[in-house]
C-alpha positions in Angstrom: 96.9 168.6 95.0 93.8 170.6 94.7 90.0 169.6 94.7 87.0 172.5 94.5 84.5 173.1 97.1 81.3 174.0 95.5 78.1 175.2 96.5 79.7 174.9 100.3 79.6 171.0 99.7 82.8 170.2 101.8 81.4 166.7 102.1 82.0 166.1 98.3 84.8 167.6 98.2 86.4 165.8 101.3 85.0 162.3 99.0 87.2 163.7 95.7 90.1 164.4 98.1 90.0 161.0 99.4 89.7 159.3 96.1 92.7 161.5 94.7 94.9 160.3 97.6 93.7 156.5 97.3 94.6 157.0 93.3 98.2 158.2 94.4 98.8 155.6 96.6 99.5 158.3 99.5 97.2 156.3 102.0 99.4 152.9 101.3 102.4 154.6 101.6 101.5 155.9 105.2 100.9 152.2 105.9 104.2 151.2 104.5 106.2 153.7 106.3 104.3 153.3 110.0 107.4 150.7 110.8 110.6 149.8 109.4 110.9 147.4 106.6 113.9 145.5 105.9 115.6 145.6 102.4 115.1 142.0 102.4 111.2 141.9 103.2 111.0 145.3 100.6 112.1 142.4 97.5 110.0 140.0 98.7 107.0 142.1 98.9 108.0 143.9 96.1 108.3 140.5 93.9 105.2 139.2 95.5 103.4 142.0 94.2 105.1 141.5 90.6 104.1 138.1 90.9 100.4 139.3 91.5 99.8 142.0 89.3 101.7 139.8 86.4 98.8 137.1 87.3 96.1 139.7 87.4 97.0 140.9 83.8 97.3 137.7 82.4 93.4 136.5 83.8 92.7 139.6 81.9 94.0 139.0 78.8 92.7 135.4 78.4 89.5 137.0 79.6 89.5 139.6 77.0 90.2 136.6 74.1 87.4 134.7 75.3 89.4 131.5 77.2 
């Protein structure tokens, strides 16, 4: 991964860096692998988040048609 420094503006660059990482998922991914996680609390998480992102889409759509 690569971001540009320009002009000497390492603060901007260090602010695109970030947002690259966030966009990746890199910085939850640390968080997930700080401890173990049990196969079994991996599918629950994992189908929680299903569950949430299924919900989130649907709000979407029946905001989108005007409900």
């Amino acid at each position: 991964m690569q971001v540009v420094v320009r002009d000497n503006n390492v603060d901007q660059a260090l602010k695109a860096l970030k947002k690259k990482l966030q966009r990746e998922g890199v910085f939850r991914e640390m968080k997930l692998r700080r401890h173990y996680e049990k196969p079994s609390e991996r599918r629950a998480r994992e189908a929680a988040e299903a569950v949430r992102r299924a919900r989130k889409m649907e709000r979407k759509r029946l905001e989108r048609e005007g409900f």
